[in-house]
C-alpha positions in Angstrom: -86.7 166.7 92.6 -84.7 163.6 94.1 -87.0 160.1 93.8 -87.6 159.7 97.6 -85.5 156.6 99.0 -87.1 154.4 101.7 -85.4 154.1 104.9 -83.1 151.3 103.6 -81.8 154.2 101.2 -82.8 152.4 98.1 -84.3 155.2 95.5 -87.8 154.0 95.5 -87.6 152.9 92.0 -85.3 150.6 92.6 -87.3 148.7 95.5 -89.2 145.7 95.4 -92.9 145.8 96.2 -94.2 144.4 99.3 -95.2 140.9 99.3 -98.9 140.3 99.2 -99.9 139.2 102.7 -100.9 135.3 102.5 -104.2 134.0 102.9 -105.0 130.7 105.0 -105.7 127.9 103.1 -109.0 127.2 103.2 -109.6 123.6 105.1 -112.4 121.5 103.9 -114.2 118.5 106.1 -113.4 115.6 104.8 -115.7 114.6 102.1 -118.7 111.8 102.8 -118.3 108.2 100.9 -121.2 109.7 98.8 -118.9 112.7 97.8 -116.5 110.0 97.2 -118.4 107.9 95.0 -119.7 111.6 93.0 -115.9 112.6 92.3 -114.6 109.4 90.9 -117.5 109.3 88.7 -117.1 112.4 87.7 -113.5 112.2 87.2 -113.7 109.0 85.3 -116.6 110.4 83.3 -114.7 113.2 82.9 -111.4 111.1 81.4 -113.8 109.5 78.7 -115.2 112.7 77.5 -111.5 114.5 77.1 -110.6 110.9 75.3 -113.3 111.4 72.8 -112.9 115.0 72.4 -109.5 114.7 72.0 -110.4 111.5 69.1 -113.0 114.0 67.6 -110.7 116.9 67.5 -108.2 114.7 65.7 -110.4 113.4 63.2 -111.5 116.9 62.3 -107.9 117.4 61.6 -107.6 114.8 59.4 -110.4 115.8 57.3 -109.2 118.9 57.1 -106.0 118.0 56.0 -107.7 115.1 53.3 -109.3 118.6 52.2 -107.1 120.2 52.1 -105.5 117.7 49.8 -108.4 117.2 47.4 -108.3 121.2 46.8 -104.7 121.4 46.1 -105.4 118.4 43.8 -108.2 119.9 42.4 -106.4 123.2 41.5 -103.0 121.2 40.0 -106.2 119.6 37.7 -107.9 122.8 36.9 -104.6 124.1 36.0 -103.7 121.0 33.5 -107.1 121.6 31.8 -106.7 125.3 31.0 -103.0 124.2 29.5 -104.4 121.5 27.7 -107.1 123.6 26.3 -104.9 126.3 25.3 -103.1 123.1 23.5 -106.2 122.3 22.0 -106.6 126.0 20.7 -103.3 125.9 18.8 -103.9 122.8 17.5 -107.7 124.1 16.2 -105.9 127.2 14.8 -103.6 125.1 13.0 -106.4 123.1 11.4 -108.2 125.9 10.7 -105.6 127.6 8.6 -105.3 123.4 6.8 -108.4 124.1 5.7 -107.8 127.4 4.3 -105.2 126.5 2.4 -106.8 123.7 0.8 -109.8 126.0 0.4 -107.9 128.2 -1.4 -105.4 126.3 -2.6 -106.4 122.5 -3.7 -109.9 122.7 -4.8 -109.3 125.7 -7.5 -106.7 122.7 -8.8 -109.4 120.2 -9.0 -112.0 122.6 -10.2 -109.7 123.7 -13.3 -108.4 119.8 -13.8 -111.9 119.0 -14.0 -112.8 121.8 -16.5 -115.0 123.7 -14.1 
């Protein structure tokens, strides 16, 4: 089964579609001083609210981004803590096992110089 060609002998595959047909504009009466007055308002109101959503939007971003800052800061702390606890641990152990040894060590010394 051949793809049927159009009578320019183009396969129809190959062919462009039609173009849509084009509307007529539409053509408005010209607007009243009052509609005037309503769209410039409008469009200048309109220009002060995109500035200060545009400011607002911004400032939101620079929270975030503060944040954002104070978390990473916050985690490099956290992480410095459990280091310098683990630190501290050692050095506990260490004075721990001090202790031990002069437990077991130094005080049976004094206890037989001093005839006990």
């Amino acid at each position: 089964a051949k793809p049927e060609s159009a009578p320019t002998g183009i396969p129809a595959a190959q062919q462009k579609p039609a173009a849509a047909p084009v509307e007529p504009a539409v053509v408005l009466p010209p607007m009243s001083a009052r509609q005037n007055k309503a769209v410039g308002a409008w469009n200048t109101h309109k220009k002060e609210v995109d500035k200060h959503f545009v400011s607002f939007f911004e400032g939101v971003e620079r929270d975030i981004a503060q944040v954002d800052k104070s978390i990473q800061g916050s985690a490099f702390a956290a992480r410095e803590t459990h280091k310098n606890v683990g630190i501290a641990k050692a050095y506990l152990a260490h004075i721990s096992q001090a202790l031990e040894c002069v437990d077991t060590l130094v005080v049976p010394i004094v206890l037989q110089r001093d005839g006990n």
